[in-house]
N, C-alpha and C positions, 0 to 999 in steps of 0.2 A: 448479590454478586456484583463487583464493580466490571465496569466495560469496559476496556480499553479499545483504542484503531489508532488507525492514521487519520490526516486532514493533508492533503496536496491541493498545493495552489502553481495551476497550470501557468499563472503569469510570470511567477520566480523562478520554473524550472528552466535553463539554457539547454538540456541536452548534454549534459559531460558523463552522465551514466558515473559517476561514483559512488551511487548510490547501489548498482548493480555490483563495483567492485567488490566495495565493502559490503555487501550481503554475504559473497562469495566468499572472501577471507576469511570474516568473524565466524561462519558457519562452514568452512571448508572440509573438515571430515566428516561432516554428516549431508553435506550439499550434493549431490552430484548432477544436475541441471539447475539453470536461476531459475531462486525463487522471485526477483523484481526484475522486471525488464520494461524498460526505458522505448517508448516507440513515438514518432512522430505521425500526427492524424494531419493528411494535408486538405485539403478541398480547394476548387475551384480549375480553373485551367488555365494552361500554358496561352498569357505571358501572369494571368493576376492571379497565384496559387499562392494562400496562407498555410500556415503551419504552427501543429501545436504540439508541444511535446510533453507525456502522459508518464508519469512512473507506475505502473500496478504490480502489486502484492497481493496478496490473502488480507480481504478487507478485516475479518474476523468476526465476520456476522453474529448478529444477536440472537438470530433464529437461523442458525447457520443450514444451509440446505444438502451443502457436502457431508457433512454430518449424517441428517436425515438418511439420505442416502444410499449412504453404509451399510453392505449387510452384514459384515463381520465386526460392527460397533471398532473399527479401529480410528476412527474419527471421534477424538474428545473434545469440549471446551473444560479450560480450566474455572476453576470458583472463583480464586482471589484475580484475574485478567482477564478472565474472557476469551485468551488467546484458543486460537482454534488450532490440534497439531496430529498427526498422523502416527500410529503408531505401529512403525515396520511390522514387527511380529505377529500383527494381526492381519495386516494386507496382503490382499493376495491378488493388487491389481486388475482388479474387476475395470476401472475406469468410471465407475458410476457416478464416484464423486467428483471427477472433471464434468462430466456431463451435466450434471444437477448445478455446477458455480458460476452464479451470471458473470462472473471475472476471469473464469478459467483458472484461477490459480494452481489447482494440485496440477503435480505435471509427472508421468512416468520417468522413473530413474531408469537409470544403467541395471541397474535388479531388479525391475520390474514391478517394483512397488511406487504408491504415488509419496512425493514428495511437495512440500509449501512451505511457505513462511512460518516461523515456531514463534513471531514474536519475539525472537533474541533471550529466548525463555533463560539462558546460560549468564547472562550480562547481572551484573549486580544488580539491587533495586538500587534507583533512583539515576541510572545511567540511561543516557540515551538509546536506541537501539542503533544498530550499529548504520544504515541507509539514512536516518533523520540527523546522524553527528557526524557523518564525513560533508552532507551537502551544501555548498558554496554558496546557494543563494538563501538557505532555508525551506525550501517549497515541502520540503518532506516535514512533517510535524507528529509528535506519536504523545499518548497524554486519554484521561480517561474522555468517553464520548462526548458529555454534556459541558465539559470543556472546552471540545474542539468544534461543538457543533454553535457554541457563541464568538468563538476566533472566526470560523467560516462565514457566520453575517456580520460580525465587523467589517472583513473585508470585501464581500458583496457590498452591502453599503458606501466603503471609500470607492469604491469602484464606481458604481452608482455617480456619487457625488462628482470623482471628477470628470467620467464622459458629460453631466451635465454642465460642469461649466467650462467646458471645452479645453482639456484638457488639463487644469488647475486644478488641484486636490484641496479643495476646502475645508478649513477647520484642521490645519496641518500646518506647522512650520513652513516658512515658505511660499505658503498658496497667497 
């Protein structure tokens, strides 16, 4: 079975929430609360408080626990993605599987059933999903796991490199 997720890099995101827009449009008749919501984590105190700002979705666990969960097995992964996705018909809103997801992702609908991210399961292959192709900086990135889990120590590493050398991104145009 291949894996697909996401990879968010909290340094590219600005906070425009397009990514929230476009979840909502591309999936608008079958959506009825967001599946991605955009939040800013601040710390520290009034006058020196940093902030960061976080996109979460339905990560699409490998050993997904919403899943587990389940007692009415309406929580599938698919074979060919991985994608983790709810199936109305079978829900009957118990909440177990918001409770069981370290992300929170399923979220009660307007009908009382849970609702999450489907993975853009509708989008052609080889199209981006619909929150990784609207966003402006790129932070949002979707691609199979073993892919994005050597994008994500690339950029640990540049990261790495340039607080070392005080702010110059070494081994990069420019540095």
């Amino acid at each position: 079975m291949s894996q697909y997720g996401f990879y968010f890099d909290k340094e590219k995101c600005v906070g425009c929430r397009a990514c929230e827009v476009a979840c909502q449009v591309w999936n608008g008749s079958n959506q009825t609360v967001k599946w991605r919501n955009v939040t800013c984590l601040t710390r520290g105190q009034f006058p020196e408080i940093t902030g960061v700002n976080v996109s979460l979705a339905c990560m699409h666990c490998a050993d997904a626990p919403c899943k587990k969960a389940c007692p009415r097995q309406a929580i599938s992964k698919s074979e060919e993605t991985g994608a983790v996705t709810v199936d109305q018909s079978k829900c009957v809103g118990c909440m177990l599987c918001l409770w069981a997801c370290p992300f929170g992702a399923p979220k009660m609908s307007v009908k009382g059933r849970m609702e999450k991210c489907n993975f853009c399961q509708e989008r052609p292959r080889g199209m981006k999903r619909a929150c990784e192709e609207i966003c402006p900086t790129q932070a949002i990135v979707s691609g199979l796991i073993d892919e994005l889990a050597k994008f994500s120590k690339k950029n640990t590493a540049d990261r790495l490199f340039y607080e070392e050398a005080g702010g110059v991104l070494l081994g990069h145009e420019g540095a």
